[in-house]
C-alpha positions, 0 to 999 in steps of 0.5 A: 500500500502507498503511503497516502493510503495507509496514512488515511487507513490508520489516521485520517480524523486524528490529530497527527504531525507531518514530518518532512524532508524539506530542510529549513535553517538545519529543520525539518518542516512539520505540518501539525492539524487533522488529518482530512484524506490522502489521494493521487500521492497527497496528504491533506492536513488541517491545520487549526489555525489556517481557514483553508486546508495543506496539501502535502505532496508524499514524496516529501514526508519523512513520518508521520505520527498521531499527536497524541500530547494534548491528551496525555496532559489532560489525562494527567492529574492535576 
């Protein structure tokens, strides 16, 4: 299975982190948001604070895993 592919069987509708192999300044870029679908090689990702969806081509994702942070914070007691 392609990439895309098992991205969307397993994550789409969770928040998840992208990470790619586009190097910024000694980074590797991130695109954070929910995973909405992945099709023809593209993952699409919304992120919270843009009002328009990020479409990422494939080929350029090193990972990508369910952000799970937020969560295990509120999961902690207080």
């Amino acid at each position: 299975m392609a990439l895309t592919d098992e991205a969307v069987k397993y994550l789409k509708g969770k928040h998840v982190v992208v990470v790619t192999s586009v190097e910024s300044e000694g980074y590797l870029q991130e695109v954070a948001g929910v995973l909405l679908d992945g099709t023809d090689g593209c993952l699409v990702v919304q992120q919270e604070e843009e009002s328009s969806p990020t479409i990422i081509n494939a080929s350029f994702v090193a990972w990508i895993y369910e952000d799970m942070g937020e969560e295990k914070e509120d999961d902690q007691p207080a």
